[in-house]
C-alpha positions in Angstrom: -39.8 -83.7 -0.3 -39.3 -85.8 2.4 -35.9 -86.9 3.7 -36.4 -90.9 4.2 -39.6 -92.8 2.6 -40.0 -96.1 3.6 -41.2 -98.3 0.0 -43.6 -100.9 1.9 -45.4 -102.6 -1.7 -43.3 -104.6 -3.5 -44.3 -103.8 -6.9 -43.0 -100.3 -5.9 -39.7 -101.8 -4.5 -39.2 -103.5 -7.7 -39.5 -100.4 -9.7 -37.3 -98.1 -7.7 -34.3 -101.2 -7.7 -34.4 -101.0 -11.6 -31.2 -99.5 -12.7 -32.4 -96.7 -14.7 -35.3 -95.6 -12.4 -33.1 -95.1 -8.8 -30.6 -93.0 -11.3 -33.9 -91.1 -12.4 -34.8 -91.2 -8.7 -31.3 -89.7 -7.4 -31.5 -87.0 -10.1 -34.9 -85.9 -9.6 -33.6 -84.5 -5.9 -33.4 -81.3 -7.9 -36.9 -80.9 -10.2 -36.8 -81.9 -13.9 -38.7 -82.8 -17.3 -38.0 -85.8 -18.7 -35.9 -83.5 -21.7 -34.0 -82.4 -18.9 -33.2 -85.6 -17.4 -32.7 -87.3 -20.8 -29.6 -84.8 -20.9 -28.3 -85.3 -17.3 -28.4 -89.3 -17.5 -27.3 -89.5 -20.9 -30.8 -91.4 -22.3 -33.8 -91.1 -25.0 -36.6 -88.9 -23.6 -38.8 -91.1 -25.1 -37.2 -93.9 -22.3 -37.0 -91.6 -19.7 -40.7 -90.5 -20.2 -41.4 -94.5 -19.8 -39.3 -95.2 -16.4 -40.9 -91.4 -15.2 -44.4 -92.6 -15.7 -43.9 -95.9 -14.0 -41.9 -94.0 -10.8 -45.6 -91.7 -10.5 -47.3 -95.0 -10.8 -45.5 -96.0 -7.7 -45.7 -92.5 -6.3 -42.1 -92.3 -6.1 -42.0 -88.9 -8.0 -44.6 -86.5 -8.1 -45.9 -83.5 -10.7 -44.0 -80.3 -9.3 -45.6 -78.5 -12.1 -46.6 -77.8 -15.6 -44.9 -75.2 -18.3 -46.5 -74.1 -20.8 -43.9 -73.7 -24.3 -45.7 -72.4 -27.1 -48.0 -75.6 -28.2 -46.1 -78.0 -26.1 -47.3 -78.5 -22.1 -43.8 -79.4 -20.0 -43.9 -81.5 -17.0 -42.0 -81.4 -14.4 -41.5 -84.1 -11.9 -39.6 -84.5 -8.3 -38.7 -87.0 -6.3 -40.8 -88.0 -3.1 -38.1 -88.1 -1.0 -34.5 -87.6 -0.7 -33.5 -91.2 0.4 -35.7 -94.2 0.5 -35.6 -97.7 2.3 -37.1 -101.2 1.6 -39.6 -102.0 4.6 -39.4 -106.2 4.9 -43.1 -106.3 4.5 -42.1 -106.2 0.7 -41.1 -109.4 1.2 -44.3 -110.5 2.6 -43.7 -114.1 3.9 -40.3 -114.3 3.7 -39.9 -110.7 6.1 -37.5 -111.3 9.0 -39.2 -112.7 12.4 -37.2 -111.6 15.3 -39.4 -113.9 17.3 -38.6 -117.0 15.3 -34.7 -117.2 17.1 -34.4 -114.7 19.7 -30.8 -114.7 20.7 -29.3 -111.5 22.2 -25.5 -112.4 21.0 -26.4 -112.8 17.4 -26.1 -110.8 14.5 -28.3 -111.9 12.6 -31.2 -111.5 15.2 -30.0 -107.7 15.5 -30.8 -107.6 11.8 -34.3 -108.9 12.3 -34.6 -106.5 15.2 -33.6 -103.5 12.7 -35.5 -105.0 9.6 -38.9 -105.4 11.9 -38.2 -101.6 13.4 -37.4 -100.5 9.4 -41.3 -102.5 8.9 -43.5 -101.1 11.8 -42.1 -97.7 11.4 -42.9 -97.5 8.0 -46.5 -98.5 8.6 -46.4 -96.1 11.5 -45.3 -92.8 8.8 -47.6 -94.5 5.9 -50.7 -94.0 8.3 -49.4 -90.6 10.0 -49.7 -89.4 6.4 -52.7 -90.3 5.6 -53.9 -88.6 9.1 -51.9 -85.3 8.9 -50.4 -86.1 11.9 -46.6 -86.5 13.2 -45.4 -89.9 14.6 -44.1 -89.2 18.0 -40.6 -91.3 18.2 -37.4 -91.2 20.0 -33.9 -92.5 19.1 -30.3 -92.1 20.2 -27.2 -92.4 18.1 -23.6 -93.0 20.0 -20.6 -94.3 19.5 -18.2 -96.4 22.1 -14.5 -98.0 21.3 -13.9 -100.5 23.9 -10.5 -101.5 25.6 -11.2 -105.3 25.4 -13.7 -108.1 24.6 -14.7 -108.2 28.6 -15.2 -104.3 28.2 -18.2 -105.1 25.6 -19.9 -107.7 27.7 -19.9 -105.6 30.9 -21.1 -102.9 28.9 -24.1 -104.8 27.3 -24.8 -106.5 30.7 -25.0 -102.9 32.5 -27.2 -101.7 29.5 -29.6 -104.9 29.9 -30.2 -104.2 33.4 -30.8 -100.5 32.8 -33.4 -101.4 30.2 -34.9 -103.5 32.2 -34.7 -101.3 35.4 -36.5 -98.2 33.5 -39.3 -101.0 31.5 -40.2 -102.4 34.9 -40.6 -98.5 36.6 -42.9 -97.1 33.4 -44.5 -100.1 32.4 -48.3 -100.2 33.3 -50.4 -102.7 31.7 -53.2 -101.6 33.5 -53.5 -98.0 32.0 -56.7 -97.9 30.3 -55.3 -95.0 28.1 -52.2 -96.8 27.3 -50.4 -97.2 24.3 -47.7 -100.2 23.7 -44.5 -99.1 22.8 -41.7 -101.2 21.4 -38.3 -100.3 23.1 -35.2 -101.6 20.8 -31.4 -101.0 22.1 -28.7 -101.8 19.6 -24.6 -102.4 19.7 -22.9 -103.3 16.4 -19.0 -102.8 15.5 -18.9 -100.0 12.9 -17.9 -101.3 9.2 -15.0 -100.5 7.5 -14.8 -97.1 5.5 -13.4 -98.9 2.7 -15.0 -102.7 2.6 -11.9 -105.3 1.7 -9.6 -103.6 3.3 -7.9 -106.0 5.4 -7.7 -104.2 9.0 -7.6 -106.4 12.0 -9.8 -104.2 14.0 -12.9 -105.5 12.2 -12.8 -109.2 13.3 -14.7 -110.2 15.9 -13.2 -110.2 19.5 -14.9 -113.6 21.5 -15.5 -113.2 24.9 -13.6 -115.6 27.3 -16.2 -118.6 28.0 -18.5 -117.8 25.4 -19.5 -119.4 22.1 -17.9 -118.5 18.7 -20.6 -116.0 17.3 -20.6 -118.5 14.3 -22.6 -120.9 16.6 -24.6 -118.2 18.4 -26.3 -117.3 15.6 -27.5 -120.6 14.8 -30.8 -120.7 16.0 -31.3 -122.4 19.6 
């Protein structure tokens, strides 16, 4: 079982976002016949058997294996992975373009950054699987409180120019053996635990001589 799958057909996506099938889904992290699941969720096995037949269709789940009980052959499905995530190319035309309204202050651009990483990821794993072979990625994962609004924009200026500064030193477009990498660097304020829960650390702080981010994140 894998830990994250990434759902890239949308006939797929639809069938994992039905009700019934992500509770099938979440219960098949531990193995089970569709009599066995029929007790956990509470449903007919004959309705379980349907939703468990369409999830293999999608290859969602997966035959772990077969029991044999006197005349009756048992089978026993699991789920292909622990977790799974929508890639945008479900959407097909209507997928997020991060090149339609570049604009490093919005949030809604940083979505389309994540939702095109979520996307060519994806297609990267799909086709490592297919090739028995490991996708070779890096990421980092940190958190920083800042003192004041000004803190944040020195901070995103000094981690612009480091980008930039190790991009311009590794970058070789002549390399005849290259390969293009894409190099994404992301700073979001961290939701509340409990969402609706008034809190007055979650509104935006504006930076002094700078836009409202309402207008930056209408395109330019």
């Amino acid at each position: 079982m894998l830990d994250v799958a990434v759902i890239e057909e949308s006939a797929a996506a639809e069938a994992s976002l039905d009700p019934i099938r992500s509770r099938i889904l979440a219960a098949l992290a531990e193995p089970g016949s569709a009599t066995m699941l029929a007790v956990r969720l509470g449903l007919p096995r004959q309705k379980v058997n349907y939703h468990l037949k369409e999830l293999e269709r999608h290859a969602l789940v997966e035959l772990a294996e077969e029991r044999r009980k006197g005349n009756v052959t048992e089978r026993v499905y699991r789920a292909t992975a622990a977790s799974y995530v929508i890639s945008p190319s479900a959407l097909a035309a209507v997928s997020p373009d991060p090149s339609r309204s570049p604009d490093q202050l919005s949030a809604r651009w940083l979505v389309a950054l994540g939702a095109r990483l979520v996307q060519e990821v994806g297609a990267l794993l799909s086709g490592a699987a297919r090739a028995r072979k490991r996708v070779a990625s890096f990421g980092i994962d940190a958190e920083v409180r800042f003192a004041s609004a000004a803190d944040r924009t020195a901070f995103a200026d000094e981690l612009a120019q480091a980008v930039a500064a190790l991009v311009s030193r590794y970058h070789d477009e002549s390399a005849p053996e290259g390969r293009s990498h894409r190099v994404i660097v992301g700073l979001h304020q961290i939701p509340d635990a409990q969402p609706g829960t008034p809190d007055s650390r979650s509104e935006p702080q504006q930076d002094p001589g700078r836009e409202p981010e309402a207008r930056q994140e209408n395109p330019r």
